[in-house]
VOLUM-519180 format. One record per residue (C-alpha): residue number from 0; residue in three letters; z, x, y. Coordinates in Angstrom, 2 decimals. Layout:
<pts>
num, residuo, z, x, y
NUM, ALA, Z, X, Y
...
</pts>
This chain:
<pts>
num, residuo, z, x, y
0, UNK, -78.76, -81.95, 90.24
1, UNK, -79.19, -78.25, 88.97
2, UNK, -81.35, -77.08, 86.17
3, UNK, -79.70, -74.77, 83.55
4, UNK, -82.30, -72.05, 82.40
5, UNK, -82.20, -71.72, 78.45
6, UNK, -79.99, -68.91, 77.57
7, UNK, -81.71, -65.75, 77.33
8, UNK, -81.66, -64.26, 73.57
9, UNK, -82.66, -60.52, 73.01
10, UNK, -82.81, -60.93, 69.33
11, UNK, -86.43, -61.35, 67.26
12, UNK, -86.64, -64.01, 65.69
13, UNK, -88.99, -65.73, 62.69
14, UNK, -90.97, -69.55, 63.02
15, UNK, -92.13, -69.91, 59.99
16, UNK, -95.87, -68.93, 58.73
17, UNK, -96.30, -68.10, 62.29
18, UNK, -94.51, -65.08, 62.96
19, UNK, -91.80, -62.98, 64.65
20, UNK, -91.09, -63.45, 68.45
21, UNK, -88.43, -62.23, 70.90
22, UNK, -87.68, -63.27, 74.40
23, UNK, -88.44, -61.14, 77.80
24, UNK, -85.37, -60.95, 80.10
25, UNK, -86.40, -62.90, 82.79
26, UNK, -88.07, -61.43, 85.93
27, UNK, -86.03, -62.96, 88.84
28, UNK, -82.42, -64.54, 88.54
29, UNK, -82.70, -67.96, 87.74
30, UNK, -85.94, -67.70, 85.68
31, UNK, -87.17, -68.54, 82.32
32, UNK, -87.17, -65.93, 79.98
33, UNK, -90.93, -65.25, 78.56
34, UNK, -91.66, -65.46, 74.90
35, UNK, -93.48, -62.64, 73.11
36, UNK, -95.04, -61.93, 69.47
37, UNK, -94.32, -59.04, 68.17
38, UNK, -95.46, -59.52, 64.55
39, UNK, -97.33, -62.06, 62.42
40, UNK, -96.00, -63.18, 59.24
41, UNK, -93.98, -60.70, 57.65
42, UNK, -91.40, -62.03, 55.32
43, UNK, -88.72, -59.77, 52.79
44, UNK, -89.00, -62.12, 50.17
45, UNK, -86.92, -59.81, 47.53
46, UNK, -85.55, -56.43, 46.93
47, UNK, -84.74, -54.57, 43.69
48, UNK, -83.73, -51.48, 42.09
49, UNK, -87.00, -49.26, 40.75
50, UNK, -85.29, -48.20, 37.25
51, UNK, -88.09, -44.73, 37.48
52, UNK, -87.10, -43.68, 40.74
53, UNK, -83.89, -45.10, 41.11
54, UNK, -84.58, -45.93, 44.99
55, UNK, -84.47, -49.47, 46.16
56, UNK, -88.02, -51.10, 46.82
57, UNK, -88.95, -54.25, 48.71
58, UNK, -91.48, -57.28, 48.38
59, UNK, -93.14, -57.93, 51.32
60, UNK, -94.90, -61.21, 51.75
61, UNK, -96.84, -63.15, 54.88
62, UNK, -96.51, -66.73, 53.57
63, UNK, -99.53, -66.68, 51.68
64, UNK, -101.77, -64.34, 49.83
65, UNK, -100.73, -60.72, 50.56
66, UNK, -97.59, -59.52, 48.82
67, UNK, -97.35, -55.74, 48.54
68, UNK, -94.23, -53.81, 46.78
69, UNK, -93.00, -50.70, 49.58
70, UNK, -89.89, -48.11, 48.98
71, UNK, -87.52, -49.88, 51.76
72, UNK, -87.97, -47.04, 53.76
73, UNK, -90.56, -48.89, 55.21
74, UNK, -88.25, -50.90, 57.26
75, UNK, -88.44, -47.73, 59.30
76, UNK, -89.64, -47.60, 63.16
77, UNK, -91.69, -44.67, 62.13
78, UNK, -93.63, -46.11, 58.51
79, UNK, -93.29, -49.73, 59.37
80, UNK, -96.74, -49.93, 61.20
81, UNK, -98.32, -48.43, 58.14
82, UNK, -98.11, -52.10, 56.99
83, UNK, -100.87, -52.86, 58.98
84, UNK, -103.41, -51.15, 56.79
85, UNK, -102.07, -54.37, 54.18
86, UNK, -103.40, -56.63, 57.45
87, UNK, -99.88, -57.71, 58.63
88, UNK, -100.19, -57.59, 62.55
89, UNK, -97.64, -55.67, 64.35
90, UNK, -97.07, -55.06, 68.27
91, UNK, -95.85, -51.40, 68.08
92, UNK, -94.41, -51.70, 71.31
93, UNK, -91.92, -53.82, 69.48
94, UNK, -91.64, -51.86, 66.07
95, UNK, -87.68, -50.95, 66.34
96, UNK, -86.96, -54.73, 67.19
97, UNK, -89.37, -55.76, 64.52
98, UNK, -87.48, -53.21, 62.12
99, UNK, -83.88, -53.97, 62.49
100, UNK, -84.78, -57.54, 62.03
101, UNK, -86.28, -57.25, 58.74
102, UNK, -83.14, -55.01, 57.85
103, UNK, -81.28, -57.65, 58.51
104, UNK, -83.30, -60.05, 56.17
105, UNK, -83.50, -57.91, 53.50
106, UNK, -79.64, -57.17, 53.69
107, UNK, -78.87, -60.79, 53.00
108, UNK, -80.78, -60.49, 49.58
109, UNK, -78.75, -59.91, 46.39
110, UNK, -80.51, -57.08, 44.60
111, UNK, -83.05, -58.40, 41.87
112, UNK, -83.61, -56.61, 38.18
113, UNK, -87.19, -55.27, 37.84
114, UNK, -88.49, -55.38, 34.31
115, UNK, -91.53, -53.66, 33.04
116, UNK, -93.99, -55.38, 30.64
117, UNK, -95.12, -58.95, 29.58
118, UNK, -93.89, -61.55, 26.85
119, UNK, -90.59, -61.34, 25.14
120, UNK, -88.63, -58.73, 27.14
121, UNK, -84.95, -57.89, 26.28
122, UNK, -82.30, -57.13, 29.40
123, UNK, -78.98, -56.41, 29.84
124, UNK, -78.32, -60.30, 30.26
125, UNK, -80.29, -62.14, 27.57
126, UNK, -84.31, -62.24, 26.38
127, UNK, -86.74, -64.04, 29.58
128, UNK, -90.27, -64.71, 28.27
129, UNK, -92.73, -62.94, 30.75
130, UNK, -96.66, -64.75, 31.23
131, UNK, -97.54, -65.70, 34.53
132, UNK, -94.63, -66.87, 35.27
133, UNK, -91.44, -65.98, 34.31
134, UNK, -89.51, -68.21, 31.67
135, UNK, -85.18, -67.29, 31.45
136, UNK, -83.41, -68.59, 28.57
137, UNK, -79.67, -70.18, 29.81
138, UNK, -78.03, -66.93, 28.40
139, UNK, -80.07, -65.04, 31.06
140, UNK, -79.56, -67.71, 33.84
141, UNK, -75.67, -67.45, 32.77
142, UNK, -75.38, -63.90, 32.98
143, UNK, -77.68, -62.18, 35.31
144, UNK, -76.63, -61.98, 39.27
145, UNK, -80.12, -63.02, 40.69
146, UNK, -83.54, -63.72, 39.78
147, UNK, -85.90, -61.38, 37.21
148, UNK, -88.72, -59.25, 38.91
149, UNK, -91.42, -58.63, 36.28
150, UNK, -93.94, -55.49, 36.61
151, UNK, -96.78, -55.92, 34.25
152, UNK, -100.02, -54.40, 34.18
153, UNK, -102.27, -57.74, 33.32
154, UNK, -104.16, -60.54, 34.92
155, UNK, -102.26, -63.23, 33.89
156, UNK, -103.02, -65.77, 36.73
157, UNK, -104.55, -68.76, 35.52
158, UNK, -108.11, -69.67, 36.43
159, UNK, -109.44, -72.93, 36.54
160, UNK, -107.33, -76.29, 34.80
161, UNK, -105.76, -76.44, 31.19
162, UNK, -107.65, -79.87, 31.46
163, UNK, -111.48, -77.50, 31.44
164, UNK, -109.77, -75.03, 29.22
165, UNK, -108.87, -78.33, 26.68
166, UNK, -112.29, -79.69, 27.65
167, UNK, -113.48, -76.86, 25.98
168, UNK, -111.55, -76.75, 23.00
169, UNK, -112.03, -80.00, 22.01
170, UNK, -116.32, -79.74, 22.72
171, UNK, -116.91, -76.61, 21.32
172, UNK, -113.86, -75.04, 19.39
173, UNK, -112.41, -77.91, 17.18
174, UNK, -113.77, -78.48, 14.24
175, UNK, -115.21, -74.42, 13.90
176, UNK, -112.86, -73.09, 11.18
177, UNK, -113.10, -69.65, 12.71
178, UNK, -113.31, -70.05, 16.06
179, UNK, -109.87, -71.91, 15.59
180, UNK, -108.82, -69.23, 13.85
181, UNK, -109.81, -66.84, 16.98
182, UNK, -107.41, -69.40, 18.91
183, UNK, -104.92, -68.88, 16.80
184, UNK, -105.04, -65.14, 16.80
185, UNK, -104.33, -65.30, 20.53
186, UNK, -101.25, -67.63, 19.64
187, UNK, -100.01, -64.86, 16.91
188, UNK, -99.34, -62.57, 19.50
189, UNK, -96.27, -63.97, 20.96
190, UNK, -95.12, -65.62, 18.03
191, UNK, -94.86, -62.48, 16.18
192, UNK, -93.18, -60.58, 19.31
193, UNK, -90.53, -63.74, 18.78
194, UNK, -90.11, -63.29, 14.99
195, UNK, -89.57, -59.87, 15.80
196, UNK, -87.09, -60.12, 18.27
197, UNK, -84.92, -62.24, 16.16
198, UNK, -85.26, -60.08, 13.26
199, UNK, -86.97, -62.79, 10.77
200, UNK, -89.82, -60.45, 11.08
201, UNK, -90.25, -56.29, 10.39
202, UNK, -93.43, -55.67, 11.85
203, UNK, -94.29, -55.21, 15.26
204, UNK, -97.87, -56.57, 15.67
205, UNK, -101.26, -57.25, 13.76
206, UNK, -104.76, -56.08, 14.10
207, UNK, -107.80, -58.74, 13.45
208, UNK, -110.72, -57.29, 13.02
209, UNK, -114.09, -59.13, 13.97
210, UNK, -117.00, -57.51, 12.48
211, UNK, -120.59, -58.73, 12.10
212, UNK, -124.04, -57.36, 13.74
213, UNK, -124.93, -57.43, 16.94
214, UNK, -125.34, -60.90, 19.22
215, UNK, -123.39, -62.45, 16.17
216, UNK, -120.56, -63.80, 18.92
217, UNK, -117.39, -61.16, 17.78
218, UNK, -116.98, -60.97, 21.79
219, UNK, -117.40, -64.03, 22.78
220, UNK, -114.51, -65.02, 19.89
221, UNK, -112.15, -62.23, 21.11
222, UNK, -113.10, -63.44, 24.49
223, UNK, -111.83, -66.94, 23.25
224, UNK, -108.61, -65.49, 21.18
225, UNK, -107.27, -63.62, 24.55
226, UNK, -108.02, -66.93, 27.00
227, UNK, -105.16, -68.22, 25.73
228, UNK, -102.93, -65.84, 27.63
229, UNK, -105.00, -64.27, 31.24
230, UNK, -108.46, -63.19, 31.94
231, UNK, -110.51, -63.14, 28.91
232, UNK, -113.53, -60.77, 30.97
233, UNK, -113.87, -56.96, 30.78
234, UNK, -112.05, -55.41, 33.96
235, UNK, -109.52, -53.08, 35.32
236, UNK, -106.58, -55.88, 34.53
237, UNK, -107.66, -58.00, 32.06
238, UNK, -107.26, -58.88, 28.64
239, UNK, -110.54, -57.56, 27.62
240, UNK, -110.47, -53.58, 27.20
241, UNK, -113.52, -51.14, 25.50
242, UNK, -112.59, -48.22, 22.17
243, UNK, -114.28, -46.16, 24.57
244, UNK, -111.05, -44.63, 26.21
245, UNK, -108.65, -41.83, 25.01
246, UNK, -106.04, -42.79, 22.81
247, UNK, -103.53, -41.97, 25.68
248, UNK, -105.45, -44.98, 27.53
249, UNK, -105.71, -47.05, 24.54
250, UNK, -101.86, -46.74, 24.03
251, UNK, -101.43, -47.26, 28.25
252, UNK, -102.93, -50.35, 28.05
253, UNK, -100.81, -51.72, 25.23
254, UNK, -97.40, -50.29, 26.74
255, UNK, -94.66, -52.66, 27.23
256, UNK, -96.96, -56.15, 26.00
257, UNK, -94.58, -57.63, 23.33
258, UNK, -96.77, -60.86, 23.34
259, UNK, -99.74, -61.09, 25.27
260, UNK, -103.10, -60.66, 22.97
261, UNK, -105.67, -57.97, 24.12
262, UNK, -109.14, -57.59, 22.94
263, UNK, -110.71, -53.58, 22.34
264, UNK, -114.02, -54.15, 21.92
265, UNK, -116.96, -52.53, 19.81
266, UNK, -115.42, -49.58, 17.73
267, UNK, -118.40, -47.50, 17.71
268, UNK, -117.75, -46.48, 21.02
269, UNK, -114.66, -45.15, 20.58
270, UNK, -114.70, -41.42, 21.72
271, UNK, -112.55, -39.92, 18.60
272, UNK, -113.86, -39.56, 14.88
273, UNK, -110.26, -40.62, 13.43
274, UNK, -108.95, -44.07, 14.27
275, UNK, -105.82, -43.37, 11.05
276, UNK, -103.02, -42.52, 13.82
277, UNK, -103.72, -45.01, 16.15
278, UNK, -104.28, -47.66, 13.77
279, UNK, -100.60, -46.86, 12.41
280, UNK, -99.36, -46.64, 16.06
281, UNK, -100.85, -49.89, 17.21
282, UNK, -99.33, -51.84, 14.28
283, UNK, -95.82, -50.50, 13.97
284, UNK, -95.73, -50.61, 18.06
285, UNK, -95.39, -47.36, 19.39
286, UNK, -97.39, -44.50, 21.06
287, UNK, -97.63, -41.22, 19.56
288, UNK, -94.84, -38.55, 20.35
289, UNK, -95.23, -36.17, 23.44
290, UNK, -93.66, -33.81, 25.56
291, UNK, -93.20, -32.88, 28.98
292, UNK, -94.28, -29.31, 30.64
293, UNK, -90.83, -27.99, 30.13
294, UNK, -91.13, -29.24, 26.23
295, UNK, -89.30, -31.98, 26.32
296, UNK, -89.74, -34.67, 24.53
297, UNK, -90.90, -38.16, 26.68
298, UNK, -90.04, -41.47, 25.52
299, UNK, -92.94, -42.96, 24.21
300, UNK, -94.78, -46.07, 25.16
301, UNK, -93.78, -49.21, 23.11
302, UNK, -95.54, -52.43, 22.45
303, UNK, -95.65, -55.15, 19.88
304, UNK, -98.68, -57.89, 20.12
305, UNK, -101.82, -58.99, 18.58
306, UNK, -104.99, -56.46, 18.99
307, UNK, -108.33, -58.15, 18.27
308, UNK, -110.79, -55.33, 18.03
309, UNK, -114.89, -56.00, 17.32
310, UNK, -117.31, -53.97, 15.62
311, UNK, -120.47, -54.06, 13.58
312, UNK, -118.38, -51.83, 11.00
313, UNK, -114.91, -51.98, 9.01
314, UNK, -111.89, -50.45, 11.23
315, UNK, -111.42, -48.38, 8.43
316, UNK, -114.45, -47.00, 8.40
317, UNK, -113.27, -43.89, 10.46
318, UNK, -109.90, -44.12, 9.39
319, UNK, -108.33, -42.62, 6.55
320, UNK, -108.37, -44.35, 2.82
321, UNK, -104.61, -45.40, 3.06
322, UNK, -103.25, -48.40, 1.54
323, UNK, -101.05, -48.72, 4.78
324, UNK, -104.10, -49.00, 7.16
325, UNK, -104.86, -52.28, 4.98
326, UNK, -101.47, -53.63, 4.39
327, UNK, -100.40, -53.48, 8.32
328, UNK, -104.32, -54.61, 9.61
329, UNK, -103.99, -58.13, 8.03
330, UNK, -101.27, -57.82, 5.76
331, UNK, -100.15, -60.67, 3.03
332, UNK, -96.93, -63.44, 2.36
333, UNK, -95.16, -62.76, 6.00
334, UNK, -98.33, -62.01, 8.67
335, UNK, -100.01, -65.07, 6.78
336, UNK, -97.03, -66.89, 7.61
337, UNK, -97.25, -66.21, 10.99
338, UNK, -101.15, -67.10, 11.99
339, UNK, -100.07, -70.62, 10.11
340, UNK, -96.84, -70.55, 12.21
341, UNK, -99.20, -69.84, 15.22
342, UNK, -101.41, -72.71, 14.26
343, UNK, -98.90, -75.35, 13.81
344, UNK, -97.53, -74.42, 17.20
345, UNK, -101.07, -74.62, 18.49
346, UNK, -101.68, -77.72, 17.01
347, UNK, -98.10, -79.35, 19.03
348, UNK, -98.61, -77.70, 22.57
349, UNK, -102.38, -79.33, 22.30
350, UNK, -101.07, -82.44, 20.86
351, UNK, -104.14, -82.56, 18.25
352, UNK, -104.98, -81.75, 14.57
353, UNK, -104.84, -78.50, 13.43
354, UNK, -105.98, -78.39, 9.51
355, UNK, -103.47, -75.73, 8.50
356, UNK, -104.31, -76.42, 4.74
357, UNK, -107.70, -75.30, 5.88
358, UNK, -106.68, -72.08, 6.98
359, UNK, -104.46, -71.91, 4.20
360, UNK, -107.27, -71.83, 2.21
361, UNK, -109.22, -69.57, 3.89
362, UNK, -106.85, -67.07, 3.93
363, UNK, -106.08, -67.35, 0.02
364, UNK, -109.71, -66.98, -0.50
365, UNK, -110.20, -63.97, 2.08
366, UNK, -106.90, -62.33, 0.22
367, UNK, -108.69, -62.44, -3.09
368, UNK, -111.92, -61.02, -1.65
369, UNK, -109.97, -58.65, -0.46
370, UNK, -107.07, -57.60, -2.80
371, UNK, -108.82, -54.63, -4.57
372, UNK, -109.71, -52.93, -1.20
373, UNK, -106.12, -52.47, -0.64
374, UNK, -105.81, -50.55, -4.08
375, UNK, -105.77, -46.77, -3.33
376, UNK, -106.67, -46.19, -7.21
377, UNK, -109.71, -49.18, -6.75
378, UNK, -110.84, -47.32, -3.68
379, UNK, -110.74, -44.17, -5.50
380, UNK, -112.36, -45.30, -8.49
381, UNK, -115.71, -46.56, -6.41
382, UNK, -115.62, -43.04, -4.59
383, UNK, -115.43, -41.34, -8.35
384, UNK, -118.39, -43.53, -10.16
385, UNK, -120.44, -42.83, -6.78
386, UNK, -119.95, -39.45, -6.63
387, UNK, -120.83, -39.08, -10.62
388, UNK, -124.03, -41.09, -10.55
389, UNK, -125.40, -39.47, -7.71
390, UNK, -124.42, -35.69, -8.88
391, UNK, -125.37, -36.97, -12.76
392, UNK, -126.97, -33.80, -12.98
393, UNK, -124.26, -31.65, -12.33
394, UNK, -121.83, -33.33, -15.28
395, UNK, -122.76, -31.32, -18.83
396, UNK, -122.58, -33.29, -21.75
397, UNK, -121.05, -32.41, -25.19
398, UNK, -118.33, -29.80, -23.98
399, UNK, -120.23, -27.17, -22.44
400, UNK, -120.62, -26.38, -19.10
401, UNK, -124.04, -25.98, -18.40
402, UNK, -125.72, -24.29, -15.13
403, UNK, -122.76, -22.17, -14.09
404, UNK, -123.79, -21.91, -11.02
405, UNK, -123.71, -25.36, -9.52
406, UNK, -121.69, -28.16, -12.16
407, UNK, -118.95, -30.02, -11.54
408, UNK, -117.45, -30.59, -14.74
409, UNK, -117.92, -32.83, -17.88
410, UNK, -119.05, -35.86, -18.98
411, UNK, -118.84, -37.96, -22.77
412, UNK, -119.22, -41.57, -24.10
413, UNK, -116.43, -42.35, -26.27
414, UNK, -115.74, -45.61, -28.10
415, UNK, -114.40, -47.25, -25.63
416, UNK, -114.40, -45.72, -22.20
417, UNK, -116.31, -43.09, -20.59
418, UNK, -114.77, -39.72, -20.37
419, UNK, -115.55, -37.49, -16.97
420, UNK, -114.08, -33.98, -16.33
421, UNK, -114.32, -33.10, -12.96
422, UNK, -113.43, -29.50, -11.88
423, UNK, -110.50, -29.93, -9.49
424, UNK, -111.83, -28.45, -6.43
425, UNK, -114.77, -30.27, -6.99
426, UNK, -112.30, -33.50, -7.05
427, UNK, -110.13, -32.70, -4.11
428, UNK, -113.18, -31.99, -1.83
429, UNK, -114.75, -35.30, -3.10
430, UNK, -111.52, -36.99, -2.09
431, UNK, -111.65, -35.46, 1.53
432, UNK, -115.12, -36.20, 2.47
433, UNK, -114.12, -39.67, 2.06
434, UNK, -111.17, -39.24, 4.23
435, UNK, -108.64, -39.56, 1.52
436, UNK, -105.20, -37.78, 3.08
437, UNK, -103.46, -36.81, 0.21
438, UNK, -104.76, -35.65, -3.19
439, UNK, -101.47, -36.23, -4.88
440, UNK, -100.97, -39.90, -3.94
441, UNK, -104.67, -40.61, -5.22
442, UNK, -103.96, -39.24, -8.53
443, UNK, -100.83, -41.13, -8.89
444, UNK, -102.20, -44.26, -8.17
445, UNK, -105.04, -43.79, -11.14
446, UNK, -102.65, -42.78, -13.27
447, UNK, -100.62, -46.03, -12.71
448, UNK, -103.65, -47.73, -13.75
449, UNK, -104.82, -45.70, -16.51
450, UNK, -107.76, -44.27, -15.20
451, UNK, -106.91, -40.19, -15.26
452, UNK, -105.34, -38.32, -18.33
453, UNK, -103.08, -35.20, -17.97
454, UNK, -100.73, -32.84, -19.53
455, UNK, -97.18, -33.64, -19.62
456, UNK, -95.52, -32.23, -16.26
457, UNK, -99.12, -31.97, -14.70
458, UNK, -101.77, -33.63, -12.83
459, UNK, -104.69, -32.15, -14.13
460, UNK, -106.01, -30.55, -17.75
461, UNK, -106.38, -27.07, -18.25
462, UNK, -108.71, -25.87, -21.01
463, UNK, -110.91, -23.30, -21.89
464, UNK, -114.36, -24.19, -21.91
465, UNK, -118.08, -22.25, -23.03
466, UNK, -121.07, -21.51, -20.88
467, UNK, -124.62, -21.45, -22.18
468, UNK, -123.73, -17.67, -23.51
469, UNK, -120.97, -19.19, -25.51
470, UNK, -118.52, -17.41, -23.23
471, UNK, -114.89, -19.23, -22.67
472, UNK, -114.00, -19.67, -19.20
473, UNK, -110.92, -21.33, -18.44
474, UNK, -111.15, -24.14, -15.87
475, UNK, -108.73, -26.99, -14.31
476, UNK, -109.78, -30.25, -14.37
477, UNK, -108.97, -33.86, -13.30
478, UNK, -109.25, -35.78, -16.84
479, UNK, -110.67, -39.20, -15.84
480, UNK, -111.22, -42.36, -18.18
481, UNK, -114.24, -44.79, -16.65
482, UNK, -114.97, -48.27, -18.00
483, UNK, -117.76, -48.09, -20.72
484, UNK, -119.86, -50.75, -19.12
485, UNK, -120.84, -47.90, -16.31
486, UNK, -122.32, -45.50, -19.05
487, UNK, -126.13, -47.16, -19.05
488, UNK, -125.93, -46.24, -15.15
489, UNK, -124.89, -42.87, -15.71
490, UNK, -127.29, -42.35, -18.12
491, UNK, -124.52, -42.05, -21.33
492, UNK, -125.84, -43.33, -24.70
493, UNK, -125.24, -42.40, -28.42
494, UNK, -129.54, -42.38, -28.40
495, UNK, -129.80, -38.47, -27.44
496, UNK, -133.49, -38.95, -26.78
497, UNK, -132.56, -41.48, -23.69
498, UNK, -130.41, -38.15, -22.19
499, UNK, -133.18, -35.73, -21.90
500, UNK, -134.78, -38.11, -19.39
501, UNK, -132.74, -38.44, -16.93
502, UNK, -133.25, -36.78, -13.72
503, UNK, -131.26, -36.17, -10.10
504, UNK, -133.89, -38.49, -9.04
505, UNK, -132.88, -41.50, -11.38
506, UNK, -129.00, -40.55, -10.08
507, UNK, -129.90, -41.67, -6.40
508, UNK, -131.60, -44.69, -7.64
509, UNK, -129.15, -45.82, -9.93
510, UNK, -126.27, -44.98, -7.56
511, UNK, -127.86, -47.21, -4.67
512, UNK, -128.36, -50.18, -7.08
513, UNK, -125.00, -49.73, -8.05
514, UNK, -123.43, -50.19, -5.13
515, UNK, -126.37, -52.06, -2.81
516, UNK, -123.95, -54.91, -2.37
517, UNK, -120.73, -53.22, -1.20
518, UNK, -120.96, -54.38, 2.76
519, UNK, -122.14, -57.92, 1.64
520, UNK, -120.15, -61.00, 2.14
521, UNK, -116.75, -61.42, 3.48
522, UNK, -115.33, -57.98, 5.92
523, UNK, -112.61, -55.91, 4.28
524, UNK, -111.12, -55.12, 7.29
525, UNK, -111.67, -58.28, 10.09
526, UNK, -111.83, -61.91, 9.78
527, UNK, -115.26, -62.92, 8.31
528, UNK, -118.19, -60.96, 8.29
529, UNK, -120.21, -64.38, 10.24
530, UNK, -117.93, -63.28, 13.67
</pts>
């Protein structure tokens, strides 16, 4: 009986987590035809379009850890043994064989989409929710050709068990008012990008502040906020990111996250003075404007999460005295609505208790804390009595302006207020030391509330006043009414005798009891003063 020799096949071919192999012709008629390896594991597991370079890239996988993105070009006799500096093993006797056959797997791929960024992310075939996996709604798996491809910039891959994680919770979280709120904060971040994206919802993102001295636990909570989502420790990837980083950085590491929560941690080392811009850019959810060498305009970066940022100071401490800053950092009615949103959602995936009346609470309490630091006019006001108590000795009483050289306006008791003068240059340069941006909104606001006087059609009082020499010099003022129950501090009595003793040095003193208290209790700007 004669033995038929297998048929001799020229073609590579893959086994599976072993590698590629292709057959030797055999050496004598009649003979077996000798098996060769002329790769490892090297597997095309997808292809896609690259929307920034418009050229078609590849993922390359070996069954098991490495996966690298390459241009397809790769597929090349000439650049496919770069691969080997990824650790793929590679005859190069065999490279052209090797080549054509991973042409040919790639070829029977259908082209994937590649999107850019994590959470909700909008495409041409529906919304897919991108974490660490990918989530498609059934308007995306009805529509789109082939699977999504998702670039992001994150650690997302889960560490340890959601049974530790819960573990944890439950031991050390539950039960902490604020440290559930911290869990909730992470939460916020994707519920807001969803309220967004169905239009229930106008803003893009919210800042919480954590403030509190040092070894108080601010970045240990953050650390706890962002777990929720990836890798809650300070790296390259991860959800935990320093201030100290240009604001080009700062707005790089945000780009394209329209869910994921990401901790900046400790202000003060922030390398710019003024945090007003980016503050404003981080909560409406896009980078500042820029240009290209040739003056064009780019398209800037876009974003719309939760940013938990820690410091032993108030966010706005660098930032300019603008209503906005307040109103977008925490801001009432709707971004309430969404941390209890967040928490009721917590409280379902976890399948335990989540004391939203608690929270409720808490917040109604921390809004009226809070409410007259988001006056402009309130703000204003503080600066103003400040200013006058310690500079008391610059303000002449009784109409005349008294030591020429150096005063800075006028000052009276009246009946029922307190009436202060203040020369207007003196006024505006008051307002810009404390990093007030516009003179004219200011003065508006304190006239809405009663606190300045002015001539019809004007903002400030002109009139002629007398020096010492009884000479009239004609000055412009800001006319400003104070509340009479500051007039012992600022040394104002109807008892003339009481006036000629005070002194610059009583201003100081009476200007530091005055306002002694003004960092104590609950933060202005983050969640509680305790974080």
């Amino acid at each position: 009986m004669t033995q038929t020799n297998p048929s001799f096949n020229p073609s590579p071919r893959y086994k599976s987590k072993k590698g590629w192999y292709k057959d030797k012709p055999p050496k004598e008629k009649g003979g077996m035809p000798t098996e060769v390896e002329i790769a490892g594991p090297i597997v095309i597991e997808n292809k896609f379009i690259d929307p920034k370079t418009n050229t078609e890239k590849v993922i390359i996988t070996d069954e098991d850890q490495k996966e690298i993105v390459e241009s397809s070009d790769i597929l090349t006799t000439q650049k496919l043994p770069s691969l080997m500096k990824y650790g793929f093993s590679i005859n190069e006797k065999y490279t052209k064989d090797l080549g054509y056959a991973l042409q040919q797997m790639r070829n029977q791929l259908p082209i994937s989409y590649l999107y850019e960024g994590v959470g909700i992310l909008e495409t041409p075939f529906g919304p897919i929710v991108s974490l660490s996996e990918i989530y498609t709604t059934k308007e995306f798996d009805n529509k789109s050709p082939s699977d999504a491809i998702c670039d992001n910039a994150y650690d997302l891959t889960p560490k340890g068990t959601f049974d530790n994680w819960f573990n944890m919770y439950l031991k050390e979280v539950k039960g902490s008012l604020l440290l559930e709120l911290a869990v909730v904060f992470g939460i916020s971040a994707l519920v807001t990008s969803f309220l967004k994206h169905k239009h229930e919802t106008e803003f893009a993102g919210i800042i919480f502040s954590f403030t509190g001295q040092s070894s108080t636990g601010k970045s240990t909570a953050a650390s706890l906020a962002v777990s929720v989502a990836g890798n809650p420790t300070k790296g390259n990837e991860t959800l935990f990111r320093n201030w100290n980083a240009t604001r080009n950085a700062l707005e790089g590491y945000l780009s394209n996250n329209f869910g994921i929560p990401i901790v900046f941690d400790e202000l003060s080392s922030a390398t710019f003075r003024d945090t007003t811009g980016l503050l404003y850019s981080i909560t409406e959810g896009q980078g500042r404007q820029r240009s290209n060498v040739h003056g064009e305009v780019k398209t800037p970066k876009n974003w719309g999460t939760s940013v938990i940022s820690t410091s032993e100071h108030s966010i706005f401490n660098d930032s300019a005295q603008n209503d906005g800053l307040r109103v977008r950092t925490i801001r009432m009615f709707k971004r309430y609505a969404v941390i209890t949103t967040s928490a009721k959602i917590l409280g379902r995936v976890l399948a335990t208790d989540i004391d939203i009346a608690k929270i409720r609470d808490y917040f109604i309490d921390y809004h009226g804390h809070t409410i007259s630091e988001r006056s402009l006019a309130d703000k204003a006001i503080d600066v103003i009595i400040q200013f006058v108590a310690q500079n008391r000795g610059k303000f002449s009483d009784e109409g005349a302006l008294k030591n020429m050289f150096e005063n800075y306006g006028l000052i009276s008791l009246k009946d029922d207020h307190i009436e202060v003068k203040i020369i207007a240059n003196v006024f505006k340069q008051m307002l810009n030391n404390h990093q007030f941006q516009d003179v004219n909104n200011v003065v508006n606001a304190l006239r809405d509330k009663g606190f300045i006087l002015a001539d019809r059609g004007r903002q400030t009082t002109k009139r002629s006043v007398k020096d010492n020499s009884g000479k009239k010099q004609s000055l412009v003022f800001y006319h400003l009414k104070l509340d009479v129950e500051f007039a012992s501090i600022l040394g104002l009595t109807k008892d003339k005798s009481l006036l000629q003793n005070w002194t610059p040095s009583n201003d100081n003193k009476a200007a530091k009891e005055l306002f002694k208290s003004a960092n104590e209790g609950i933060g202005p700007s983050g969640v509680h003063e305790d974080f």
